[in-house]
VOBA-1610 file (N, C-alpha, C; in pm, whole numbers, padded with zeros to 5 digits, always signed):
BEGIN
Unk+00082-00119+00000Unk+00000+00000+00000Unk+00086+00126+00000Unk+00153+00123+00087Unk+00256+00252+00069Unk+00350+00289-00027Unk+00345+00162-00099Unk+00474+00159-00268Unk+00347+00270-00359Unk+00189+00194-00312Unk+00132+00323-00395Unk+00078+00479-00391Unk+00081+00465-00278Unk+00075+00576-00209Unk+00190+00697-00265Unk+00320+00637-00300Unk+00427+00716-00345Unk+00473+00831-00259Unk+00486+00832-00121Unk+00494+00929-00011Unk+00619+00962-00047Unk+00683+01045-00031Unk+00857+01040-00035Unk+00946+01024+00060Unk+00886+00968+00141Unk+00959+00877+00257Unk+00898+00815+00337Unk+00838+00706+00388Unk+00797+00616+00472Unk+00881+00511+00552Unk+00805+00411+00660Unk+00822+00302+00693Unk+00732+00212+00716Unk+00702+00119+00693Unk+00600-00005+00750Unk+00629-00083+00817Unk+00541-00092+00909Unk+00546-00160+01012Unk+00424-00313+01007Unk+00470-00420+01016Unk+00364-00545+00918Unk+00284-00581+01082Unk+00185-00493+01160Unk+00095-00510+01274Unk+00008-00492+01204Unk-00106-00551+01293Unk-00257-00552+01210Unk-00304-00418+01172Unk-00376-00370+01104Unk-00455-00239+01056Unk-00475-00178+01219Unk-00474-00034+01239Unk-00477+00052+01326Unk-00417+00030+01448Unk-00290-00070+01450Unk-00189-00137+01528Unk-00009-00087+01483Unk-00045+00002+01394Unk+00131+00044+01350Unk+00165+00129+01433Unk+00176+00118+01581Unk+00280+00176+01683Unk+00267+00046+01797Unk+00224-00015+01731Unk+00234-00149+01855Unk+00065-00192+01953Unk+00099-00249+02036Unk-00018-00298+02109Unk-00072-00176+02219Unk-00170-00153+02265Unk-00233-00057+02406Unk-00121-00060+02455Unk-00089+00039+02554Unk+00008+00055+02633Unk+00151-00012+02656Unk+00176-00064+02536Unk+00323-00061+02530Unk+00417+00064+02467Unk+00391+00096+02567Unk+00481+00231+02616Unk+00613+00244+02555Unk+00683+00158+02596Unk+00802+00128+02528Unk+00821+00095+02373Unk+00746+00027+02331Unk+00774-00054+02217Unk+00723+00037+02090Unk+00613+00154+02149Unk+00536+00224+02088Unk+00620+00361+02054Unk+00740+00350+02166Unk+00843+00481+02181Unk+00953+00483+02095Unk+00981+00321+02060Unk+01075+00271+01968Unk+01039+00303+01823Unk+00952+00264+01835Unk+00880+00253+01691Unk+00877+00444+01604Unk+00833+00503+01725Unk+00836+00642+01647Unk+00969+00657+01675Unk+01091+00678+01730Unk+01214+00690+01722Unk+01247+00647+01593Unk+01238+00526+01561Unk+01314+00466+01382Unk+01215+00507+01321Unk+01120+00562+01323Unk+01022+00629+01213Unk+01105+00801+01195Unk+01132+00842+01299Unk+01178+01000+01294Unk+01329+00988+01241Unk+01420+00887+01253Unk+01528+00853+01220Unk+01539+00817+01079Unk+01461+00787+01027Unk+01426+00717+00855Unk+01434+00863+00796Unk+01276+00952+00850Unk+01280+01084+00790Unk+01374+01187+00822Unk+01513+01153+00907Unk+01602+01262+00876Unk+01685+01209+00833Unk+01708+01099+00725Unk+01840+01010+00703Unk+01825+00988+00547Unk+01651+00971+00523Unk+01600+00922+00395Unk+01677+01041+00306Unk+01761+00970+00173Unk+01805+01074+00101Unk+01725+01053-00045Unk+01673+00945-00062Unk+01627+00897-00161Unk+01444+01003-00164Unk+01361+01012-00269Unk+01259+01007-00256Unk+01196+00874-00252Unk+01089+00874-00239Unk+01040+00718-00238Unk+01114+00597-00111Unk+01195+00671-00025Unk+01249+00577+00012Unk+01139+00549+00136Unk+01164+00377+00107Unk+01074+00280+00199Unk+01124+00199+00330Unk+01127+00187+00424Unk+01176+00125+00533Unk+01105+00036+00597Unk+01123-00099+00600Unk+01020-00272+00627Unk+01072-00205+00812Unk+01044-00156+00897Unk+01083-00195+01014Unk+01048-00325+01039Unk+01156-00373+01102Unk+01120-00574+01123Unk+01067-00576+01245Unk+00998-00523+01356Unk+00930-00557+01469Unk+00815-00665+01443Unk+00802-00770+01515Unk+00731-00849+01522Unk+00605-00846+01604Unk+00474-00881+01570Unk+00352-00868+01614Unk+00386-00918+01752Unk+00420-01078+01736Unk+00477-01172+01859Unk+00348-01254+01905Unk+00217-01252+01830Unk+00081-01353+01886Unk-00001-01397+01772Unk-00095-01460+01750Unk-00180-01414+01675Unk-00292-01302+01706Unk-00292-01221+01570Unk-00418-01156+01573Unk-00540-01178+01667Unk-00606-01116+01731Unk-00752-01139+01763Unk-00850-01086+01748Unk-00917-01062+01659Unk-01003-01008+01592Unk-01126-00930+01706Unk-01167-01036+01766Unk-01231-01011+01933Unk-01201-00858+01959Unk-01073-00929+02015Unk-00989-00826+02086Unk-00965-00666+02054Unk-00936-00652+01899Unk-00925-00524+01821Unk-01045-00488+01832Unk-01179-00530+01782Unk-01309-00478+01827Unk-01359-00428+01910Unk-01318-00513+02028Unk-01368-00443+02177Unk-01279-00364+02207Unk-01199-00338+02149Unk-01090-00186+02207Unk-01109-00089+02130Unk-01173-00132+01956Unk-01219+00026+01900Unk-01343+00029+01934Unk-01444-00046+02011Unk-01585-00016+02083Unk-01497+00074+02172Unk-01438+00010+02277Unk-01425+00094+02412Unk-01361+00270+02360Unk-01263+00260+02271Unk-01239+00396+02227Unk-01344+00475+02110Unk-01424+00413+02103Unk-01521+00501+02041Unk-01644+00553+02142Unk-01682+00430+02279Unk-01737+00471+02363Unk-01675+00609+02418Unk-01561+00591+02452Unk-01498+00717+02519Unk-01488+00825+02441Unk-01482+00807+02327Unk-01482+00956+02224Unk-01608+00976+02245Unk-01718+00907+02277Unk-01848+00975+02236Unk-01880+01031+02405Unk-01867+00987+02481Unk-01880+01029+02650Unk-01799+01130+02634Unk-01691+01183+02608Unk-01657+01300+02574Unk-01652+01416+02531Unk-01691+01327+02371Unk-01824+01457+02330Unk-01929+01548+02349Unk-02011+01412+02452Unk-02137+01421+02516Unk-02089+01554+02639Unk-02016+01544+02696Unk-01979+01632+02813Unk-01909+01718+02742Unk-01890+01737+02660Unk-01776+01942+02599Unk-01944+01942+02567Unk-02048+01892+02526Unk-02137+02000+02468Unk-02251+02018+02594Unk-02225+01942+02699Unk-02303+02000+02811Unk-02213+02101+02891Unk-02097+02122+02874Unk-02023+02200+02959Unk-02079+02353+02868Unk-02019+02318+02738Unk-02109+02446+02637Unk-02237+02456+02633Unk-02286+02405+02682Unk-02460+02455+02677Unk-02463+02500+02880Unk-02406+02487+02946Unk-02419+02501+03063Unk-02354+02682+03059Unk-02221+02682+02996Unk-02184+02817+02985Unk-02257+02897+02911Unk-02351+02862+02849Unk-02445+02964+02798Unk-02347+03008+02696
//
């Protein structure tokens, strides 16, 4: 996807869809990951240049699992929502 995309500098990372900085709260691994991403874009001399970072998923997928965590973060975006527009309707 990103060969077509034609960005002029990237990296990919081979984690499931909306998983390219790693798993929930790996803190660490998630810190790594943008480090060799910011390191690519001040090094890349090429356009087009592409970088496979080799980090490993390390489980299988769980399909379950990704679901009920973009439920729970969509619950919380919307409880959020819900309260900035009662705080703005409260401030008049």
């Amino acid at each position: 996807m990103m060969k077509l995309v034609n960005a002029p500098r990237g990296v990919f990372v081979d984690f499931p869809l909306g998983r390219q900085c790693g798993k929930p709260g790996d803190i660490q691994l998630q810190t790594q990951i943008l480090r060799d991403t910011l390191e690519v874009l001040l090094s890349a001399k090429t356009p087009g240049t592409l970088v496979d970072l080799t980090y490993q998923w390390g489980e299988p997928f769980d399909w379950n699992t990704y679901l009920s965590d973009v439920k729970e973060m969509v619950d919380e975006e919307k409880a959020l929502s819900e309260k900035l527009i009662r705080v703005r309707e409260s401030s008049g």
